[in-house]
PDB file with SEQRES, HELIX, SHEET and CRYST1 records, atoms N, CA, C and O in Angstrom:
SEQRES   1 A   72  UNK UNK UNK UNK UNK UNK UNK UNK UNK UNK UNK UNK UNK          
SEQRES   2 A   72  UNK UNK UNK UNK UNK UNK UNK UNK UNK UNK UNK UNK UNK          
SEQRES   3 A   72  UNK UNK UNK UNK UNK UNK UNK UNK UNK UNK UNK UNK UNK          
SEQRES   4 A   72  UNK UNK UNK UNK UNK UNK UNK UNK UNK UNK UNK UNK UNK          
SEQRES   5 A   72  UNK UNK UNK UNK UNK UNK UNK UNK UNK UNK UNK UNK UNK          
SEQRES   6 A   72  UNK UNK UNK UNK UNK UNK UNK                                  
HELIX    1 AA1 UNK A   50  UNK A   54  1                                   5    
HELIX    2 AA2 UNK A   60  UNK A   64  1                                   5    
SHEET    1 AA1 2 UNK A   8  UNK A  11  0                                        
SHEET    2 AA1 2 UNK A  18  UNK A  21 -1                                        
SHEET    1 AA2 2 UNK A  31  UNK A  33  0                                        
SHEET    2 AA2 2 UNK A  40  UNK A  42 -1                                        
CRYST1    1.000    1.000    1.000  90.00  90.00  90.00 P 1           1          
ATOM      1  N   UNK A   1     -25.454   1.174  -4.440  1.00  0.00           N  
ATOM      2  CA  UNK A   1     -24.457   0.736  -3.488  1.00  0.00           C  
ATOM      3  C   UNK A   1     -25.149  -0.077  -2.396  1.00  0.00           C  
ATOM      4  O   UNK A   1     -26.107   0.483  -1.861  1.00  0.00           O  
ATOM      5  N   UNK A   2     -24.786  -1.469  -1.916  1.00  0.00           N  
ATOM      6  CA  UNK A   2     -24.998  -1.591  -1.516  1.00  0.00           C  
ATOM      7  C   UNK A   2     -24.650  -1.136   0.570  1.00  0.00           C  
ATOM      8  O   UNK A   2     -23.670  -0.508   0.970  1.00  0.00           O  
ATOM      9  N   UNK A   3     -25.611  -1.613   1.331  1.00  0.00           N  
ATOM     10  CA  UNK A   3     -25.527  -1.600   3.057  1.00  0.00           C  
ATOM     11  C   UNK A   3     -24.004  -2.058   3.236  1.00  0.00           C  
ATOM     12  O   UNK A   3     -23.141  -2.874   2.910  1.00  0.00           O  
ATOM     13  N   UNK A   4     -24.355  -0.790   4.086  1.00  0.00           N  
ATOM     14  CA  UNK A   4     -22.924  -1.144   5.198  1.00  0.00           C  
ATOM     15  C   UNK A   4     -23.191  -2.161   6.161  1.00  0.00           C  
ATOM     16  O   UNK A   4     -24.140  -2.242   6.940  1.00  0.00           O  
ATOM     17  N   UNK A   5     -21.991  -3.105   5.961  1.00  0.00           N  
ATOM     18  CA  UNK A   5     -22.251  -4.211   7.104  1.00  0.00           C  
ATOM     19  C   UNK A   5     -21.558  -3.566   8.768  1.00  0.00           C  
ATOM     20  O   UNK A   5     -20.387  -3.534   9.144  1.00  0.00           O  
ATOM     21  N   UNK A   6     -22.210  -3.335   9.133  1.00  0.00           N  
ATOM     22  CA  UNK A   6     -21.142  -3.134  11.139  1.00  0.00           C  
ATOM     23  C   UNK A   6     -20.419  -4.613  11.578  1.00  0.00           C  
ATOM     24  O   UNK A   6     -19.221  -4.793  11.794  1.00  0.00           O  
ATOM     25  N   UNK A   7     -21.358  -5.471  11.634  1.00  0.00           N  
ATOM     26  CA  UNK A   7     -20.894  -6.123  12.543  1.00  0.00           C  
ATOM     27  C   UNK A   7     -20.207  -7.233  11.738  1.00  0.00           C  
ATOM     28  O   UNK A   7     -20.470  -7.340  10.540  1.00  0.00           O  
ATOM     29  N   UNK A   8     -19.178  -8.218  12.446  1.00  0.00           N  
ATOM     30  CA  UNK A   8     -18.032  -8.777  11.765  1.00  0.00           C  
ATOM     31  C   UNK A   8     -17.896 -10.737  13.166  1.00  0.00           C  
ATOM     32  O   UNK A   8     -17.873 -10.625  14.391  1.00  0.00           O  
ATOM     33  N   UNK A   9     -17.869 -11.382  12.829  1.00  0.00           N  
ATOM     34  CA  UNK A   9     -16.956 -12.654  13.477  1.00  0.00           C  
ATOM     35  C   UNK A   9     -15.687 -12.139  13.402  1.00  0.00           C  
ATOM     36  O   UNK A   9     -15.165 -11.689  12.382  1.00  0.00           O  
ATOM     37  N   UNK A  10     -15.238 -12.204  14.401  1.00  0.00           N  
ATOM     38  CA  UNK A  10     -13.452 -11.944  14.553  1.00  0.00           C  
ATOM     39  C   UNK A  10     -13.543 -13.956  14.984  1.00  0.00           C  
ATOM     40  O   UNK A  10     -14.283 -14.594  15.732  1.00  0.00           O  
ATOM     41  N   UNK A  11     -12.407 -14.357  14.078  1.00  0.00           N  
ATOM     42  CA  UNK A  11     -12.240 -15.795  14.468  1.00  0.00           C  
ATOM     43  C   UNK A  11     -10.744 -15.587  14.988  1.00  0.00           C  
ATOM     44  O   UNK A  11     -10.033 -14.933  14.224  1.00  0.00           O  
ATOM     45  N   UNK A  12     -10.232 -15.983  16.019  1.00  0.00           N  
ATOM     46  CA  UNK A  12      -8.934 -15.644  16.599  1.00  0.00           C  
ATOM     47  C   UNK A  12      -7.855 -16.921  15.581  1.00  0.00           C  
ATOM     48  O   UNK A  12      -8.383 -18.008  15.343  1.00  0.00           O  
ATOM     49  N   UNK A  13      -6.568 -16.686  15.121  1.00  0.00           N  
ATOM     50  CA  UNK A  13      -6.108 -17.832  14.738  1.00  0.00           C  
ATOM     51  C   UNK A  13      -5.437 -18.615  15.670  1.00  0.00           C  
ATOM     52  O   UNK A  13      -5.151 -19.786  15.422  1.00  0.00           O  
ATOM     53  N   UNK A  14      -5.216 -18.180  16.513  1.00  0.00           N  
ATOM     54  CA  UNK A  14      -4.624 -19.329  17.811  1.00  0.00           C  
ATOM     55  C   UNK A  14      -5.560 -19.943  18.364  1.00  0.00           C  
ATOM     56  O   UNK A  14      -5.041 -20.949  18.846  1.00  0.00           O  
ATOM     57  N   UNK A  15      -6.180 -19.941  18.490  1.00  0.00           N  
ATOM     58  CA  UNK A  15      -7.101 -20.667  19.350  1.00  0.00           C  
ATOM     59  C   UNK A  15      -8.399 -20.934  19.059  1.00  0.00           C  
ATOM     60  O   UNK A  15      -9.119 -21.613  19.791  1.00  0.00           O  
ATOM     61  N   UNK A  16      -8.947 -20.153  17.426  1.00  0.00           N  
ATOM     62  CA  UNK A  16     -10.240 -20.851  17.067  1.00  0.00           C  
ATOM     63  C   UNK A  16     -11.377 -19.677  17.573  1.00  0.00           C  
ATOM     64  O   UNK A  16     -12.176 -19.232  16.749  1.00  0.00           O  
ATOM     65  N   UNK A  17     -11.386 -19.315  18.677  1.00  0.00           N  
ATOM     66  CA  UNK A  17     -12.547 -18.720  18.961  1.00  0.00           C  
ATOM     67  C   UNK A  17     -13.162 -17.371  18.141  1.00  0.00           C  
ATOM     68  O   UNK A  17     -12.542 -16.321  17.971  1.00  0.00           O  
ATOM     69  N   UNK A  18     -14.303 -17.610  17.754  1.00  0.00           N  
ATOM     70  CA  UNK A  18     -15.012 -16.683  17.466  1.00  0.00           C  
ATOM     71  C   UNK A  18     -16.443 -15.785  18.233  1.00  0.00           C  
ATOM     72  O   UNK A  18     -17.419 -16.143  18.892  1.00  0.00           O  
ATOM     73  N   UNK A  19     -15.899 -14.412  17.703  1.00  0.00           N  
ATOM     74  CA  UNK A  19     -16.717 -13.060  18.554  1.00  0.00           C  
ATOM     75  C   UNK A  19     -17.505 -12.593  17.385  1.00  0.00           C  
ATOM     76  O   UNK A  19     -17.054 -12.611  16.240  1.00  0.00           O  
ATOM     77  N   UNK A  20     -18.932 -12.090  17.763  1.00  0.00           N  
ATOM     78  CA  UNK A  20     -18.719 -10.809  16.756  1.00  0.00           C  
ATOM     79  C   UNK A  20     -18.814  -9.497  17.702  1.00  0.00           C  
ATOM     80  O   UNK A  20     -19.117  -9.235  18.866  1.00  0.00           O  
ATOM     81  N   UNK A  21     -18.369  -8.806  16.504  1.00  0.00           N  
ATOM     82  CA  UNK A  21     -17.886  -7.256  17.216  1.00  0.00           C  
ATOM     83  C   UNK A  21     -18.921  -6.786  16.009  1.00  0.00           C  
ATOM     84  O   UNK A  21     -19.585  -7.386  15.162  1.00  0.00           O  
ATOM     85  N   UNK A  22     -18.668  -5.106  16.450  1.00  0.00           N  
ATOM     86  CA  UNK A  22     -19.289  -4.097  15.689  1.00  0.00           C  
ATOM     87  C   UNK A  22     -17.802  -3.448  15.486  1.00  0.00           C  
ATOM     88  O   UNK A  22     -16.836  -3.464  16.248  1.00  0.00           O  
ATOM     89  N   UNK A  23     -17.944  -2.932  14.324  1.00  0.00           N  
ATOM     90  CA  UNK A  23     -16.858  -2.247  13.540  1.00  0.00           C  
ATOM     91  C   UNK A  23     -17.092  -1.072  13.526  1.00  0.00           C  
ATOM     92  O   UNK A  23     -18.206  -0.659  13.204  1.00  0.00           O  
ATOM     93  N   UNK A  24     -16.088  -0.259  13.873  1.00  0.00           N  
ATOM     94  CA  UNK A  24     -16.583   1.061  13.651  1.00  0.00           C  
ATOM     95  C   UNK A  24     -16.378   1.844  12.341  1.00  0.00           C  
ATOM     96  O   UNK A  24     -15.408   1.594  11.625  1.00  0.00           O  
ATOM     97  N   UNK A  25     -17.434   2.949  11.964  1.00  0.00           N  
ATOM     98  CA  UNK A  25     -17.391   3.258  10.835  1.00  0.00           C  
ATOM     99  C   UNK A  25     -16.313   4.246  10.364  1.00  0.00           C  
ATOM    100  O   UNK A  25     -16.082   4.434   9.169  1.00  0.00           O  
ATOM    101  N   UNK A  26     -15.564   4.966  11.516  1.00  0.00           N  
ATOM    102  CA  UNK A  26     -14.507   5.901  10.571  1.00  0.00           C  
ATOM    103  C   UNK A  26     -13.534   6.247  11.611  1.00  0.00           C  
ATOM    104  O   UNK A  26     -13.234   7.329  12.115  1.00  0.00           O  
ATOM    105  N   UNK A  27     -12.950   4.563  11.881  1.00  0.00           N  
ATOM    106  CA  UNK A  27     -11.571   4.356  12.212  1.00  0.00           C  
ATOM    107  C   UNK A  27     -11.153   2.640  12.081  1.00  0.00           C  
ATOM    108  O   UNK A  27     -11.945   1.699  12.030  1.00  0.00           O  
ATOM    109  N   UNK A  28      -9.766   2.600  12.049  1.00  0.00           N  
ATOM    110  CA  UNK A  28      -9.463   1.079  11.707  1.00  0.00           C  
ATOM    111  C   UNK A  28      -9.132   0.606  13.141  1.00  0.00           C  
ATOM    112  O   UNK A  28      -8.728   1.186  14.149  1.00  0.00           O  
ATOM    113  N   UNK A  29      -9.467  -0.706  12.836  1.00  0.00           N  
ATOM    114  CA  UNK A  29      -8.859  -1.462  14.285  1.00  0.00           C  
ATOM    115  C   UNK A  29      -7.636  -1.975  14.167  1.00  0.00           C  
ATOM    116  O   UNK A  29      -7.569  -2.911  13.370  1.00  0.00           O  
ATOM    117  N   UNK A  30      -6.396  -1.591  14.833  1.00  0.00           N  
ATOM    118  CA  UNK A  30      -5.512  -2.199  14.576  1.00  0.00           C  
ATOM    119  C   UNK A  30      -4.907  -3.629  15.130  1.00  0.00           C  
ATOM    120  O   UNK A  30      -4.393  -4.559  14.508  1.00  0.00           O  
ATOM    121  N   UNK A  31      -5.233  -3.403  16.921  1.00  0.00           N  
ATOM    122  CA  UNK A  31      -4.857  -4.379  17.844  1.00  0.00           C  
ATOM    123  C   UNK A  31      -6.796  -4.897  17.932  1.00  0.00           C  
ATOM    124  O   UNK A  31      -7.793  -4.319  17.500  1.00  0.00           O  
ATOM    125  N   UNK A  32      -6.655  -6.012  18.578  1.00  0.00           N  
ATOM    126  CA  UNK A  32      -7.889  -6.925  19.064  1.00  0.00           C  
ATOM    127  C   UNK A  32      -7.397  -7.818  19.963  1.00  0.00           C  
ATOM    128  O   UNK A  32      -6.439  -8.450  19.518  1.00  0.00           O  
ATOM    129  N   UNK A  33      -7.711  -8.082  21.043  1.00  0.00           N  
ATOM    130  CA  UNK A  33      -7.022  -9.078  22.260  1.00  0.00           C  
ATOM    131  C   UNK A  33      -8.360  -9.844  22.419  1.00  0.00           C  
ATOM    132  O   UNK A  33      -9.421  -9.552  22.970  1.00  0.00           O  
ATOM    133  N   UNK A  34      -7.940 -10.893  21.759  1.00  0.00           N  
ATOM    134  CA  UNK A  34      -8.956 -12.605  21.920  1.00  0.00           C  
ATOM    135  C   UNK A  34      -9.260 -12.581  23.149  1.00  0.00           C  
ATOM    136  O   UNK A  34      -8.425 -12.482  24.048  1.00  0.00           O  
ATOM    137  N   UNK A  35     -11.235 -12.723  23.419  1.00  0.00           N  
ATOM    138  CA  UNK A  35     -11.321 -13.104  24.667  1.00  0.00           C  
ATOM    139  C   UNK A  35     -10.974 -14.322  25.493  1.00  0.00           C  
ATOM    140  O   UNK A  35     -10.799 -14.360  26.711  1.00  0.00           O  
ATOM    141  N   UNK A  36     -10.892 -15.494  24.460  1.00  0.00           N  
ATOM    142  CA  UNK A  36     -10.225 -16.632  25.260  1.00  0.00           C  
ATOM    143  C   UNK A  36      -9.130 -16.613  25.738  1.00  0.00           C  
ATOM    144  O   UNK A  36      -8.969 -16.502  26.953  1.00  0.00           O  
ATOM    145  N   UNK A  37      -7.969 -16.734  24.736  1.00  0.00           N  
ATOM    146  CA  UNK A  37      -6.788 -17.100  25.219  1.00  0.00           C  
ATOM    147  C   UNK A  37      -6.487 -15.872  25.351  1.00  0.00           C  
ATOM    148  O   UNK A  37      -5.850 -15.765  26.398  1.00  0.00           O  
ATOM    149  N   UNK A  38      -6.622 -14.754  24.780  1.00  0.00           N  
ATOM    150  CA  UNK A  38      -6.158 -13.012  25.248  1.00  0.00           C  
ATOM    151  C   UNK A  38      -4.890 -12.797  24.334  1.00  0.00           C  
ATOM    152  O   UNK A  38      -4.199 -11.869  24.753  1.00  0.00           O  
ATOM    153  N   UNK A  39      -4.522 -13.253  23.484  1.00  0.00           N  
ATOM    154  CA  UNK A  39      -3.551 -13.006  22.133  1.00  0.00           C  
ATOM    155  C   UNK A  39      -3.751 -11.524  21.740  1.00  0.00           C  
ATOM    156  O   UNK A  39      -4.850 -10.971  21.713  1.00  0.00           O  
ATOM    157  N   UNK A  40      -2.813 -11.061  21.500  1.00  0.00           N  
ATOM    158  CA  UNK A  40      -3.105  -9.345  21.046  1.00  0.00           C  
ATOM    159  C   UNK A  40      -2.971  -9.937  19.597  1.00  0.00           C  
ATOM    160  O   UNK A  40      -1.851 -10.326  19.263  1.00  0.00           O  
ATOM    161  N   UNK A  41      -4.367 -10.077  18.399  1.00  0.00           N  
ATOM    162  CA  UNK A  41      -4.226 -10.120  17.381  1.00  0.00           C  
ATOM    163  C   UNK A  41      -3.774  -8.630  16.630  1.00  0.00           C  
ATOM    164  O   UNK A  41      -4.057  -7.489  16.996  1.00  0.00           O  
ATOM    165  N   UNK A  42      -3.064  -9.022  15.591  1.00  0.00           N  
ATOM    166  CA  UNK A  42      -2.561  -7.318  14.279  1.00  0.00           C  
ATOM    167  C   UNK A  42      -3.064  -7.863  13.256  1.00  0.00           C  
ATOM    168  O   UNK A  42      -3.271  -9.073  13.168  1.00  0.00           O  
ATOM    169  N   UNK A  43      -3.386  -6.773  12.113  1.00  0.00           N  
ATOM    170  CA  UNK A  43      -3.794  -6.909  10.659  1.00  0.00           C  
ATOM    171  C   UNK A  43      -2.555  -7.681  10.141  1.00  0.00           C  
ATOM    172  O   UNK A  43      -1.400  -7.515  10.535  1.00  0.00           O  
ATOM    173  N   UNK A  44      -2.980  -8.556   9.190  1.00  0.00           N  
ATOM    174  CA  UNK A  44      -1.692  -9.588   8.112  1.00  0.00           C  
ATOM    175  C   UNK A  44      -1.266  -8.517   7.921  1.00  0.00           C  
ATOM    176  O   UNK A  44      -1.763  -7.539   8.480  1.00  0.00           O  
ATOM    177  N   UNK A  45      -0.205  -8.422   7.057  1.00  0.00           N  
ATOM    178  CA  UNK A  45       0.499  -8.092   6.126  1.00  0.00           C  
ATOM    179  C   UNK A  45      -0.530  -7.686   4.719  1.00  0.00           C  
ATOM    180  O   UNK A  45      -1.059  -8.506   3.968  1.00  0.00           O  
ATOM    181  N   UNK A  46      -0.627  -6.057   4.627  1.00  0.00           N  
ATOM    182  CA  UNK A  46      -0.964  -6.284   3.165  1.00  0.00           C  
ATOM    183  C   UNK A  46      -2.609  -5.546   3.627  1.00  0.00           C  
ATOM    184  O   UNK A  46      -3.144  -4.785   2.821  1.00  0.00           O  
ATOM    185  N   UNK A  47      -3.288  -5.861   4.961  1.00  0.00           N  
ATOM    186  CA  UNK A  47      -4.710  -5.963   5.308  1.00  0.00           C  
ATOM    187  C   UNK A  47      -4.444  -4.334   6.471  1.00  0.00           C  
ATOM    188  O   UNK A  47      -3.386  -3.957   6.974  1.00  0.00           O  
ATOM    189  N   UNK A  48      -5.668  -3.768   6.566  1.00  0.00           N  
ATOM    190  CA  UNK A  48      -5.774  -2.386   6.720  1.00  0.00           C  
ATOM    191  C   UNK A  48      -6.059  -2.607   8.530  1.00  0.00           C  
ATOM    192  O   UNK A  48      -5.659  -1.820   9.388  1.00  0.00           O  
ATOM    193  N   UNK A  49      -6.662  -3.582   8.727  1.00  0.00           N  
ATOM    194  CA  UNK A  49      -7.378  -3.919  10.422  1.00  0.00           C  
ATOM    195  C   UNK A  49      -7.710  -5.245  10.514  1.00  0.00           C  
ATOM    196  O   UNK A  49      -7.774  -5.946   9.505  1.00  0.00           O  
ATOM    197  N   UNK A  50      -7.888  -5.589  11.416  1.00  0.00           N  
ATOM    198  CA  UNK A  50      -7.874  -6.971  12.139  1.00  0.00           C  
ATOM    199  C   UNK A  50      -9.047  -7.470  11.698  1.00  0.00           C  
ATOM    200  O   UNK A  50      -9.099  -8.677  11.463  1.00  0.00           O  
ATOM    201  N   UNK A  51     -10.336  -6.557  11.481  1.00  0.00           N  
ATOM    202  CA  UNK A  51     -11.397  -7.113  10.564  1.00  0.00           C  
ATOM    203  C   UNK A  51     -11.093  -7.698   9.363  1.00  0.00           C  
ATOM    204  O   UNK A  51     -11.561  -8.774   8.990  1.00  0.00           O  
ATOM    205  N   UNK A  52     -10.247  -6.955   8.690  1.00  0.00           N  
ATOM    206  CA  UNK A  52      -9.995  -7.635   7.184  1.00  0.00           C  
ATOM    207  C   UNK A  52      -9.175  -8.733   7.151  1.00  0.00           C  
ATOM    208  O   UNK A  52      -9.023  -9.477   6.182  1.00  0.00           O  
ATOM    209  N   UNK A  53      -8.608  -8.830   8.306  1.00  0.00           N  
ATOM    210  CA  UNK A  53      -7.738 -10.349   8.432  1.00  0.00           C  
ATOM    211  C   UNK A  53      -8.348 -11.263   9.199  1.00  0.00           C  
ATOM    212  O   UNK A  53      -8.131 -12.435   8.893  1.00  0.00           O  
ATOM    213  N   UNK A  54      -9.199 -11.007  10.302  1.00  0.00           N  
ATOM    214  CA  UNK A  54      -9.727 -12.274  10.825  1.00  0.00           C  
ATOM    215  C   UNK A  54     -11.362 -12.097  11.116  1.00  0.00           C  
ATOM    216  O   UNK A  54     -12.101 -12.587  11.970  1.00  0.00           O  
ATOM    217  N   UNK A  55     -11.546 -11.338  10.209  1.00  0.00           N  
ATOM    218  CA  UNK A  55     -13.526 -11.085  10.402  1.00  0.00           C  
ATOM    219  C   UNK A  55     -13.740 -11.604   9.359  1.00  0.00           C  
ATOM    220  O   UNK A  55     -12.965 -11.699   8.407  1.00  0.00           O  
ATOM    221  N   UNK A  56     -15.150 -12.104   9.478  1.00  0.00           N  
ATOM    222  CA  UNK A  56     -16.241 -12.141   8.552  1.00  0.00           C  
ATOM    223  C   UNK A  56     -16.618 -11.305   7.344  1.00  0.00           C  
ATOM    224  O   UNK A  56     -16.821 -11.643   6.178  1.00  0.00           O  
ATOM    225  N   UNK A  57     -16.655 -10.165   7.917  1.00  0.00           N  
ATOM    226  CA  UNK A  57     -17.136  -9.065   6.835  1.00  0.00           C  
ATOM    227  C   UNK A  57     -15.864  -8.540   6.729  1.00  0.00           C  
ATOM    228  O   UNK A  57     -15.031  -9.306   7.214  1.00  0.00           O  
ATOM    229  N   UNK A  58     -15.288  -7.277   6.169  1.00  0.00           N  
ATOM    230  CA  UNK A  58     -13.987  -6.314   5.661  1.00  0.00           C  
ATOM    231  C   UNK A  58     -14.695  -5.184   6.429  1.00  0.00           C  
ATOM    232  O   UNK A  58     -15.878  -5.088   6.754  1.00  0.00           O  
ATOM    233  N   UNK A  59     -13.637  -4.337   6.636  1.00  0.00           N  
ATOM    234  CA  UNK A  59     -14.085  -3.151   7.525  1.00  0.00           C  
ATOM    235  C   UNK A  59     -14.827  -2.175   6.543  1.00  0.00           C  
ATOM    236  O   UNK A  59     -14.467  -2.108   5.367  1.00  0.00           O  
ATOM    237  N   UNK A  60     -15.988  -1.329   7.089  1.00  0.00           N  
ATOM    238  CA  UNK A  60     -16.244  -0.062   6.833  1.00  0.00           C  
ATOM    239  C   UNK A  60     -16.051   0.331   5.246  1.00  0.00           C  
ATOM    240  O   UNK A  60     -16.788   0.170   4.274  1.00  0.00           O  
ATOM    241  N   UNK A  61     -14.505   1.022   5.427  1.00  0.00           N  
ATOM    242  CA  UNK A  61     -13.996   1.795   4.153  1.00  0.00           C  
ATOM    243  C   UNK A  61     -13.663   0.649   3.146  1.00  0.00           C  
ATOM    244  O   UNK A  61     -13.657   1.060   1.986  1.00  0.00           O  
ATOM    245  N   UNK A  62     -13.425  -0.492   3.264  1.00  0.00           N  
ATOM    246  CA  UNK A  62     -13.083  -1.345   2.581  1.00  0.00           C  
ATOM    247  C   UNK A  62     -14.320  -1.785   1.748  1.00  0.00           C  
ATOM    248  O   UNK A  62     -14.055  -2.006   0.566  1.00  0.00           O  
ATOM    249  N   UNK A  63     -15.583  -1.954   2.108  1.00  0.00           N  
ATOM    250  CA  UNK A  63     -17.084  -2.620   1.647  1.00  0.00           C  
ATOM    251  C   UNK A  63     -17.315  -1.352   0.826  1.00  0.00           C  
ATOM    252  O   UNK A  63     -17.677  -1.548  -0.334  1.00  0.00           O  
ATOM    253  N   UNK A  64     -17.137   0.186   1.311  1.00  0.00           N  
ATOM    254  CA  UNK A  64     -17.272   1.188   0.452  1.00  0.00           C  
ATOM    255  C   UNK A  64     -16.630   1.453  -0.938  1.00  0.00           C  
ATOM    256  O   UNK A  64     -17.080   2.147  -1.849  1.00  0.00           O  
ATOM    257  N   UNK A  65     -15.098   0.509  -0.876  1.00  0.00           N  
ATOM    258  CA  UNK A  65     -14.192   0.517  -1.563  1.00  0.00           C  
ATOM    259  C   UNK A  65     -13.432   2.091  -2.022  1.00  0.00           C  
ATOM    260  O   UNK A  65     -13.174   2.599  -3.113  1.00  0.00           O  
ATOM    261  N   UNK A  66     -13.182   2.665  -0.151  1.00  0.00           N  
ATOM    262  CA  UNK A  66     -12.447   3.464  -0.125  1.00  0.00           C  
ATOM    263  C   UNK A  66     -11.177   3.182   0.141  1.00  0.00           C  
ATOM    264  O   UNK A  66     -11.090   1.992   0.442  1.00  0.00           O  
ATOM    265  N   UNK A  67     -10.227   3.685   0.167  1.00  0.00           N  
ATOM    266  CA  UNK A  67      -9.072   3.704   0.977  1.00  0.00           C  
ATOM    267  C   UNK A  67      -9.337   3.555   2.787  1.00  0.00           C  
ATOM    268  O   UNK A  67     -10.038   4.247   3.526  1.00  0.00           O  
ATOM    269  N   UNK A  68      -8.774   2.788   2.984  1.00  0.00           N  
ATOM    270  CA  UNK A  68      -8.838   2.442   4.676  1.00  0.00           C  
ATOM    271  C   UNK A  68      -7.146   3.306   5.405  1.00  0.00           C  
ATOM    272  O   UNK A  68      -6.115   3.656   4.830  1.00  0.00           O  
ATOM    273  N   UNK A  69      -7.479   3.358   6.536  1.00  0.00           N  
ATOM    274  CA  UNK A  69      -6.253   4.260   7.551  1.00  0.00           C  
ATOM    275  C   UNK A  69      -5.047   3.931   7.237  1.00  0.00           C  
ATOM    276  O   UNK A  69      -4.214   4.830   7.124  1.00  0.00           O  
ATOM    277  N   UNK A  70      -4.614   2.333   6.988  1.00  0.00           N  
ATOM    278  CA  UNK A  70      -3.551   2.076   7.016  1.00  0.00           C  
ATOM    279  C   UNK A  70      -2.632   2.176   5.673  1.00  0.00           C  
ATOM    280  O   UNK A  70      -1.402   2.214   5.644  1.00  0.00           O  
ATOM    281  N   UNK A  71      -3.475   2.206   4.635  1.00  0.00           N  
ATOM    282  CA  UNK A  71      -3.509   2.117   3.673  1.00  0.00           C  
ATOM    283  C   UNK A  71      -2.926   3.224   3.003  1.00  0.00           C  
ATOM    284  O   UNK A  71      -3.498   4.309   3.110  1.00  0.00           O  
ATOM    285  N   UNK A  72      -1.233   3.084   1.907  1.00  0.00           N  
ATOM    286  CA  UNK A  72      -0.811   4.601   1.536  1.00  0.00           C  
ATOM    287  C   UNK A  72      -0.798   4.533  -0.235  1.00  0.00           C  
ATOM    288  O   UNK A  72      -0.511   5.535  -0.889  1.00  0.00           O  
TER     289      UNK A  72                                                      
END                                                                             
């Protein structure tokens, strides 16, 4: 198996800007508020946390290819 990745680019879709964050390992992110413009980003449709919709890497449980929080 491979390493857990932590850390992630959150790219905001309004406005372009990109962060990276650290992800935490055993909870989902649901909300994220862009430091530029301050947009309260949510997970798409379909996606478990805001990592898996606007990060770089997929969260945590997802790279493990567990079931993630939101997920039924």
């Amino acid at each position: 198996m491979s390493a857990i990745v932590l850390e992630s680019i959150l790219t905001c879709p309004h406005c372009g800007f990109a962060k990276q964050e650290t992800m935490p390992m055993d909870a989902c992110q649901f909300y994220y508020e862009c430091s530029n413009c301050k947009a309260l980003l949510r997970p798409n449709a379909g996606d478990c946390c805001v990592f898996c919709s606007f990060g770089s890497v997929k969260c945590p449980p997802i790279q493990q290819q567990r079931d993630c929080c939101a997920r039924s």
